[in-house]
VOBA-565922 format. One record per atom (N, C-alpha, C): residue number from 1; atom name; x, z negated, y. Coordinates in pm, 1 decimal. Atoms other than C-alpha are relative to their C-alpha. Example, Ala and Ser with C-alpha at 12.3 -4.5 7.8 and 13.67 -1.06 7.14 Angstrom:
REM VOBA-565922
<r><n>1</n><atom>N</atom><xx>89.0</xx><zz>0.0</zz><yy>-119.0</yy></r>
<r><n>1</n><atom>CA</atom><xx>1230.0</xx><zz>-780.0</zz><yy>-450.0</yy></r>
<r><n>1</n><atom>C</atom><xx>90.0</xx><zz>0.0</zz><yy>120.0</yy></r>
<r><n>2</n><atom>N</atom><xx>-82.0</xx><zz>6.0</zz><yy>-119.0</yy></r>
<r><n>2</n><atom>CA</atom><xx>1367.0</xx><zz>-714.0</zz><yy>-106.0</yy></r>
<r><n>2</n><atom>C</atom><xx>-77.0</xx><zz>-73.0</zz><yy>109.0</yy></r>
REM end
This chain:
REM VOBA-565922
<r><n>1</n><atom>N</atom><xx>84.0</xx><zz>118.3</zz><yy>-3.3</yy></r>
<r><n>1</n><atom>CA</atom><xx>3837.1</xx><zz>3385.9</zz><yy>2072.5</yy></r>
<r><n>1</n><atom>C</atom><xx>2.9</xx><zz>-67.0</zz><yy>-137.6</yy></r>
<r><n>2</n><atom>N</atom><xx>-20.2</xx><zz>78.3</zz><yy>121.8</yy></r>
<r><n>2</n><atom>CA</atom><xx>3904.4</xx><zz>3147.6</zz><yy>1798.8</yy></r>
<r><n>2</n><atom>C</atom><xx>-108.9</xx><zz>-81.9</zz><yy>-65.2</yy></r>
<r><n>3</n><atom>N</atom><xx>103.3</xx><zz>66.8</zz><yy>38.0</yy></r>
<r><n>3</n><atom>CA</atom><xx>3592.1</xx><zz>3013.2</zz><yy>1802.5</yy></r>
<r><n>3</n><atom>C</atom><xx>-116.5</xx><zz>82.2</zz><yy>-109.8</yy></r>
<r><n>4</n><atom>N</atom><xx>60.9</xx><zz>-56.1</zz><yy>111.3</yy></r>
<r><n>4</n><atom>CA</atom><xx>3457.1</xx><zz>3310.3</zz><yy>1619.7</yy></r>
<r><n>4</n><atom>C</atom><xx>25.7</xx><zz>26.4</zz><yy>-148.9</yy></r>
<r><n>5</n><atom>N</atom><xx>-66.8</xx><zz>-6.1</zz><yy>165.7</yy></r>
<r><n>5</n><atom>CA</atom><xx>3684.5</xx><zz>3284.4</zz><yy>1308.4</yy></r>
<r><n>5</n><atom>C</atom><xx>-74.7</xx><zz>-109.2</zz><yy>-59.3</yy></r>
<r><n>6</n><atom>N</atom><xx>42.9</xx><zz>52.8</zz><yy>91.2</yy></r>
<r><n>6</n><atom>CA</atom><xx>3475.3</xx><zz>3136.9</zz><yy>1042.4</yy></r>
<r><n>6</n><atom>C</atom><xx>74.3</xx><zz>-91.8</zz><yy>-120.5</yy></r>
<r><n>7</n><atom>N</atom><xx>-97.1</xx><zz>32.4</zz><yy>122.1</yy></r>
<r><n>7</n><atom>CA</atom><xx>3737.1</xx><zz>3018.3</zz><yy>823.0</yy></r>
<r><n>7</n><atom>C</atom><xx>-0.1</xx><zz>-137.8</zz><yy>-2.0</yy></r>
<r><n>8</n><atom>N</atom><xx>17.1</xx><zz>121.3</zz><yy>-26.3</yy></r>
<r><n>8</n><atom>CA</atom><xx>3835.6</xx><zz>2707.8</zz><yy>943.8</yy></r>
<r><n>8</n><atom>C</atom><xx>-109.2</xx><zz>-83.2</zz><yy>-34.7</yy></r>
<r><n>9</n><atom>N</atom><xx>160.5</xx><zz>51.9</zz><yy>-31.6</yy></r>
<r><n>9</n><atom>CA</atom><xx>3508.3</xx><zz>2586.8</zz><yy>1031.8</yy></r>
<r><n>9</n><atom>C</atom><xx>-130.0</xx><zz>-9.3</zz><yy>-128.5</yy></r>
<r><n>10</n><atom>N</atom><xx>143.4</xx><zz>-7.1</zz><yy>115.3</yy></r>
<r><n>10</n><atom>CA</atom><xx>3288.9</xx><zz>2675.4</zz><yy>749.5</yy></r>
<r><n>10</n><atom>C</atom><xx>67.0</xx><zz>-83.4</zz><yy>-135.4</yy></r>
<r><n>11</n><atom>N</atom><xx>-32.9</xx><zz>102.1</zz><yy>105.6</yy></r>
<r><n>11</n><atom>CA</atom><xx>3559.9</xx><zz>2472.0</zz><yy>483.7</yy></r>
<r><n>11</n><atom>C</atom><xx>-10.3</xx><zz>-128.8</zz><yy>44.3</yy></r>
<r><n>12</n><atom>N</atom><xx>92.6</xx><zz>122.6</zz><yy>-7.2</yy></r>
<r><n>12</n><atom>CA</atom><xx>3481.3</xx><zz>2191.8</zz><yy>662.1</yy></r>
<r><n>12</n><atom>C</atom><xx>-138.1</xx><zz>-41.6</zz><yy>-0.6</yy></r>
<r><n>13</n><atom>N</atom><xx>190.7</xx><zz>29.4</zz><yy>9.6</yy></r>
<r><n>13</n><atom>CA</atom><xx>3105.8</xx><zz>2216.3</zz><yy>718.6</yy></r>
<r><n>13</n><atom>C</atom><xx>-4.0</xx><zz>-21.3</zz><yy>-147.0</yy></r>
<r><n>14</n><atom>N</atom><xx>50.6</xx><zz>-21.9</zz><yy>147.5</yy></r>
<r><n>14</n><atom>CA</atom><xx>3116.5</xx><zz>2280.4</zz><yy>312.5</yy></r>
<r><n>14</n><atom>C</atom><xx>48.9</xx><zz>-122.1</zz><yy>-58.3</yy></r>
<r><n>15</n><atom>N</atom><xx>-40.3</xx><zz>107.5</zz><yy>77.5</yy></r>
<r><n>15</n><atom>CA</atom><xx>3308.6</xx><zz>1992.8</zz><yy>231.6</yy></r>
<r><n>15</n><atom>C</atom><xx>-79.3</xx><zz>-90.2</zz><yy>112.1</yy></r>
<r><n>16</n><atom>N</atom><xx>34.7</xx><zz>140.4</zz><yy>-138.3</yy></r>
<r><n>16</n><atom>CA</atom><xx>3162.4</xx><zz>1742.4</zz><yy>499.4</yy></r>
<r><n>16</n><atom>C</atom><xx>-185.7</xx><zz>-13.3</zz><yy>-105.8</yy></r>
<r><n>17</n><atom>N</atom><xx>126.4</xx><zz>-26.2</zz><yy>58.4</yy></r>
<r><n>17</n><atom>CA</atom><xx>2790.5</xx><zz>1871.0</zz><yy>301.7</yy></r>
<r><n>17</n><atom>C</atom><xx>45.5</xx><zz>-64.6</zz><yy>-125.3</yy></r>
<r><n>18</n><atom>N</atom><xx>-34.4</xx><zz>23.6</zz><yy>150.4</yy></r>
<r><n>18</n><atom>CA</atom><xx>2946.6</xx><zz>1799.1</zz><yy>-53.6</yy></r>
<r><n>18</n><atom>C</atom><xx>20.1</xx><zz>-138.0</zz><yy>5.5</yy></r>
<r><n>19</n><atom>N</atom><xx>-55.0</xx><zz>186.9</zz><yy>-31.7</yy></r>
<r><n>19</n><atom>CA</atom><xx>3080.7</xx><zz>1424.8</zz><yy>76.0</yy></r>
<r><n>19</n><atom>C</atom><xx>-170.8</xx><zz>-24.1</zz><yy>-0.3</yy></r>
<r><n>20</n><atom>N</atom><xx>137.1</xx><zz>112.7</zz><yy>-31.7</yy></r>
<r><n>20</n><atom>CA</atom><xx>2701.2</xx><zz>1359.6</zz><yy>204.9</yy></r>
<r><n>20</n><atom>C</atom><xx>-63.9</xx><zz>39.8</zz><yy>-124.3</yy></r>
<r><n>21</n><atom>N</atom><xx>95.5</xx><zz>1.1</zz><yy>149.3</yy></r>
<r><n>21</n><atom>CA</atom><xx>2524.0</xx><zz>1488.3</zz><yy>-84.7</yy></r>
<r><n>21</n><atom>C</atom><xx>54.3</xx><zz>-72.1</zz><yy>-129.3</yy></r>
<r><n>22</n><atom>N</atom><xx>-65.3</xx><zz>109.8</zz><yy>102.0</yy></r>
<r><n>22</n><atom>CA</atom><xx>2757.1</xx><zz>1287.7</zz><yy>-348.7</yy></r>
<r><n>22</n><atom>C</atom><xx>-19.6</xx><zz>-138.2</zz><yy>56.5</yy></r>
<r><n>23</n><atom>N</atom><xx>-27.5</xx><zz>102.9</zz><yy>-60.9</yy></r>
<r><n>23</n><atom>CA</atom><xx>2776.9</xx><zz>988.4</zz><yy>-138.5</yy></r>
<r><n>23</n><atom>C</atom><xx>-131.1</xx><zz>-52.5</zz><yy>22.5</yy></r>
<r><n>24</n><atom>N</atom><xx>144.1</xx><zz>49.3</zz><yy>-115.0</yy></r>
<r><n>24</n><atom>CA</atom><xx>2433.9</xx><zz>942.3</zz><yy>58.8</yy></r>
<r><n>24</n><atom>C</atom><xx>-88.9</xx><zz>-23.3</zz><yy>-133.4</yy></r>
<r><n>25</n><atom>N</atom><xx>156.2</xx><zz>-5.7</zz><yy>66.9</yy></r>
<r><n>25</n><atom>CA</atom><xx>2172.2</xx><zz>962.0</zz><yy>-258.3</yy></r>
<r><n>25</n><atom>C</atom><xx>40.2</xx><zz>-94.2</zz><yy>-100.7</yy></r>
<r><n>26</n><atom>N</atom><xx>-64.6</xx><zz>101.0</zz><yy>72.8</yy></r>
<r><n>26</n><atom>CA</atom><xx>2385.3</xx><zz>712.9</zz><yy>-441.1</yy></r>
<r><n>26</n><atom>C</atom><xx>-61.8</xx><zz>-146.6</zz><yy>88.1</yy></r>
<r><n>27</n><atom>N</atom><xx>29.9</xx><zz>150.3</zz><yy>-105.1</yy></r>
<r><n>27</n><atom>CA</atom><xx>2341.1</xx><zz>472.8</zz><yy>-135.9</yy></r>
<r><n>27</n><atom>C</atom><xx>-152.4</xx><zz>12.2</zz><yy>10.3</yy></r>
<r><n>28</n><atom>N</atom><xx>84.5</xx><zz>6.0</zz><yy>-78.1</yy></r>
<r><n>28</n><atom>CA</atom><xx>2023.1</xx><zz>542.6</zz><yy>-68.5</yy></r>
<r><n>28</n><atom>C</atom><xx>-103.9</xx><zz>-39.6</zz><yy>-103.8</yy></r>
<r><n>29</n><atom>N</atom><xx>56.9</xx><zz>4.0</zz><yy>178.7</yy></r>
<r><n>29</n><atom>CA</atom><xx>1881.2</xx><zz>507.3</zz><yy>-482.5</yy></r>
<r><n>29</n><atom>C</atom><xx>38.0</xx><zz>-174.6</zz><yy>13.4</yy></r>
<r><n>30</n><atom>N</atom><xx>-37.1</xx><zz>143.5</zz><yy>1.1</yy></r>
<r><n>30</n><atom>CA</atom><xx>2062.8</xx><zz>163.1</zz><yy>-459.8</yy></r>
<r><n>30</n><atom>C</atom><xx>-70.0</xx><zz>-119.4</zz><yy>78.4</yy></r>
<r><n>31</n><atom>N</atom><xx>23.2</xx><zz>116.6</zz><yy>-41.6</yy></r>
<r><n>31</n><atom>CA</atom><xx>1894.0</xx><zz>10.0</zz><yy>-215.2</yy></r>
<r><n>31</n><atom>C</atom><xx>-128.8</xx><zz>-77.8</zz><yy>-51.5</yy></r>
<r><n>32</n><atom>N</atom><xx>99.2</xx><zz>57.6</zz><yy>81.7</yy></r>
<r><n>32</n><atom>CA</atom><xx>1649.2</xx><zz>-268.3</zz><yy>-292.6</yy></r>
<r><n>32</n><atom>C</atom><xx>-125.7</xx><zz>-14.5</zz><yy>112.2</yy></r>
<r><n>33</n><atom>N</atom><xx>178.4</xx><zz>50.7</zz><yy>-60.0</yy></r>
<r><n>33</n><atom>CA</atom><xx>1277.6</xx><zz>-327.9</zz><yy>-127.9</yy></r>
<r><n>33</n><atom>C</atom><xx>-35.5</xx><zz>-141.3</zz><yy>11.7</yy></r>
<r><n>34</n><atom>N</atom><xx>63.0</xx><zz>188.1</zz><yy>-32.5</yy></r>
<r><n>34</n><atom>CA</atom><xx>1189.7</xx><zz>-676.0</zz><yy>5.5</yy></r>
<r><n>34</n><atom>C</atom><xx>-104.9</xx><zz>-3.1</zz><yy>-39.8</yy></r>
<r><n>35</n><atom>N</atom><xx>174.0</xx><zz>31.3</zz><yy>77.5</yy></r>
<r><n>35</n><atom>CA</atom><xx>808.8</xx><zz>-591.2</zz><yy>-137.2</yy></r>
<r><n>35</n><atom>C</atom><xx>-26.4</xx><zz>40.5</zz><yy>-68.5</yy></r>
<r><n>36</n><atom>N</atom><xx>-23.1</xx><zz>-20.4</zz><yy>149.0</yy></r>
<r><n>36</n><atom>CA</atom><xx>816.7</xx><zz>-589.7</zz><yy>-494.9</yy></r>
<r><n>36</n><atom>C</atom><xx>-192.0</xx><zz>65.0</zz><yy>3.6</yy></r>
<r><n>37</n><atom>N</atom><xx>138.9</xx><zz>-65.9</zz><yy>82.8</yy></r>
<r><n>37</n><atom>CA</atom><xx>496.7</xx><zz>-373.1</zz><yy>-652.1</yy></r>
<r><n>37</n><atom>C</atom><xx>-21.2</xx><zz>-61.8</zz><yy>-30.3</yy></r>
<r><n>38</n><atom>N</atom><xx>120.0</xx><zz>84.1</zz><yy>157.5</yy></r>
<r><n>38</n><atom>CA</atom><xx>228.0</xx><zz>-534.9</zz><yy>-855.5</yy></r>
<r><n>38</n><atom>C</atom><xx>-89.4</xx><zz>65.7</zz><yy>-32.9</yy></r>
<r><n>39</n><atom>N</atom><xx>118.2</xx><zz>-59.0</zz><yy>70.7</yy></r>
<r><n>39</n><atom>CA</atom><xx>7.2</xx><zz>-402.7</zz><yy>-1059.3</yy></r>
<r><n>39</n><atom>C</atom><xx>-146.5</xx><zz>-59.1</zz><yy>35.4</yy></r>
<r><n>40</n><atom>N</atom><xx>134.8</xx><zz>26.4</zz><yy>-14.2</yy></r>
<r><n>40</n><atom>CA</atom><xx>-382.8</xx><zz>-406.1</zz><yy>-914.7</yy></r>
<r><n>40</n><atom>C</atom><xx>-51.9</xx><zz>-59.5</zz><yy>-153.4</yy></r>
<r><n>41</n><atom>N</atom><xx>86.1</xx><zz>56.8</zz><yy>78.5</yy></r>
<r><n>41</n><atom>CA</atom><xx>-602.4</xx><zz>-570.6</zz><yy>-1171.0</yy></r>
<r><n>41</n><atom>C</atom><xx>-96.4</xx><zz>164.5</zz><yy>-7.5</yy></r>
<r><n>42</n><atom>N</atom><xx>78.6</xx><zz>-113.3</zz><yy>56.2</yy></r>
<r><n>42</n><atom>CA</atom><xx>-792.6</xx><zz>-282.6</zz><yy>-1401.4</yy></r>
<r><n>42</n><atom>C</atom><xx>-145.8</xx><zz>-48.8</zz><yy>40.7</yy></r>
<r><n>43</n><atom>N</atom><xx>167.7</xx><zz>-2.0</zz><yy>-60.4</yy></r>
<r><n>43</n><atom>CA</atom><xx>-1136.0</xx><zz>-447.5</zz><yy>-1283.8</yy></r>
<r><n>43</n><atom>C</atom><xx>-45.0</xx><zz>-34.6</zz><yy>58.8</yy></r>
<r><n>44</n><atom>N</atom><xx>78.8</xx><zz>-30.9</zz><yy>-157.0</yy></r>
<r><n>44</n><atom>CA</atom><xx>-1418.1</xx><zz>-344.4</zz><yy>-1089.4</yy></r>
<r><n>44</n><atom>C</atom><xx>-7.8</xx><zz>-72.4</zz><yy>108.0</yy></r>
<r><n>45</n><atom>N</atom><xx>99.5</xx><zz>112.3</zz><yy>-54.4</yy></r>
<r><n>45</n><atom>CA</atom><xx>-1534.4</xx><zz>-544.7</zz><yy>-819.9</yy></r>
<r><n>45</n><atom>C</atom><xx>-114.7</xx><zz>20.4</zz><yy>-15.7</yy></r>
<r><n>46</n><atom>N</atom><xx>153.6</xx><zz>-7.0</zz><yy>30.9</yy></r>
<r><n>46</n><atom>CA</atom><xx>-1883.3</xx><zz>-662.6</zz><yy>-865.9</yy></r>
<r><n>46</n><atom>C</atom><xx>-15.5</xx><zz>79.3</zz><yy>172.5</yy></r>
<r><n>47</n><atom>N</atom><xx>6.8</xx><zz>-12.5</zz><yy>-139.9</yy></r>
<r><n>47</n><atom>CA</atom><xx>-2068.0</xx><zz>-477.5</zz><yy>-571.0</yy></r>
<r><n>47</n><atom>C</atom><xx>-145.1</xx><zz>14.0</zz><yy>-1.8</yy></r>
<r><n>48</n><atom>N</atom><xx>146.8</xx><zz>19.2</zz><yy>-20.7</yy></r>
<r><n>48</n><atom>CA</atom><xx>-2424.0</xx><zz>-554.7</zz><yy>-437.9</yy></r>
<r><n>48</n><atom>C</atom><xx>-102.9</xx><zz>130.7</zz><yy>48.5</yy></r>
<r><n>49</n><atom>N</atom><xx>87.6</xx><zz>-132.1</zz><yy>-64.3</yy></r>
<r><n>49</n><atom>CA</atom><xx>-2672.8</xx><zz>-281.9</zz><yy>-401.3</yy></r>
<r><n>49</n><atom>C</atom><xx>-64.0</xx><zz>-35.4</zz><yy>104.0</yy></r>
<r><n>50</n><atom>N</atom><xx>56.4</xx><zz>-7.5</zz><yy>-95.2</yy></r>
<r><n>50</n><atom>CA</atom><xx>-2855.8</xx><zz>-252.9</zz><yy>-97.7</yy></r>
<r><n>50</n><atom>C</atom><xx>-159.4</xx><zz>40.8</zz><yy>-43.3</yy></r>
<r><n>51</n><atom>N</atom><xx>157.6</xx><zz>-36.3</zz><yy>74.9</yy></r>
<r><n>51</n><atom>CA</atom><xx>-3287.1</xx><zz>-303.7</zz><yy>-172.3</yy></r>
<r><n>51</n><atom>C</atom><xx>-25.5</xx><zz>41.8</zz><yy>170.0</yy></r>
<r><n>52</n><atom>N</atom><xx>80.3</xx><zz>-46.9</zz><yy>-178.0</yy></r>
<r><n>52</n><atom>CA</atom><xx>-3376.7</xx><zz>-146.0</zz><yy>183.5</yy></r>
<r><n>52</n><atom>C</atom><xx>-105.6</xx><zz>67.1</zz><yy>1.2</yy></r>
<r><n>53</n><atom>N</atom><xx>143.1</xx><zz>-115.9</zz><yy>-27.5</yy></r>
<r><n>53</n><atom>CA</atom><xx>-3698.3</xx><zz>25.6</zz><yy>249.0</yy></r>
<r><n>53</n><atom>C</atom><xx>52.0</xx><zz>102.6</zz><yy>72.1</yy></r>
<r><n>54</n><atom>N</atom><xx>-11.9</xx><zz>-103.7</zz><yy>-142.2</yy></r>
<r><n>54</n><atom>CA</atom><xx>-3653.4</xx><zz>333.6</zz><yy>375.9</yy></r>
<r><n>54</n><atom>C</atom><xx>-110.4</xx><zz>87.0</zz><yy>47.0</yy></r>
<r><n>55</n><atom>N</atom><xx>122.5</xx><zz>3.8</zz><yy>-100.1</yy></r>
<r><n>55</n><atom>CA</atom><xx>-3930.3</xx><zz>404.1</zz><yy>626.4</yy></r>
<r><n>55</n><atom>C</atom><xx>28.8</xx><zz>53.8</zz><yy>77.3</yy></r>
REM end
């Protein structure tokens, strides 16, 4: 059964892994974002206390 010889089979799985991990994190670092960050504003909002009775 030829399907159990490892040889073959496992120098490709190893190189086919080595192509995507060189290749893929290159492409994938490169791409750009249509919605640029901005920096929030450092201050607070004003915020209204609540005078409620509590009863």
């Amino acid at each position: 059964m030829p399907q159990l010889n490892p040889d073959p089979w496992f120098m490709i799985l190893a190189l086919s892994w080595l192509i995507f991990l060189t290749v893929l994190p290159n492409k994938v670092l490169n791409c750009t974002f249509t919605n640029e960050i901005t920096a929030l504003s450092t201050k607070k909002p004003e915020s209204n206390t609540w005078n409620w009775p509590w009863h």
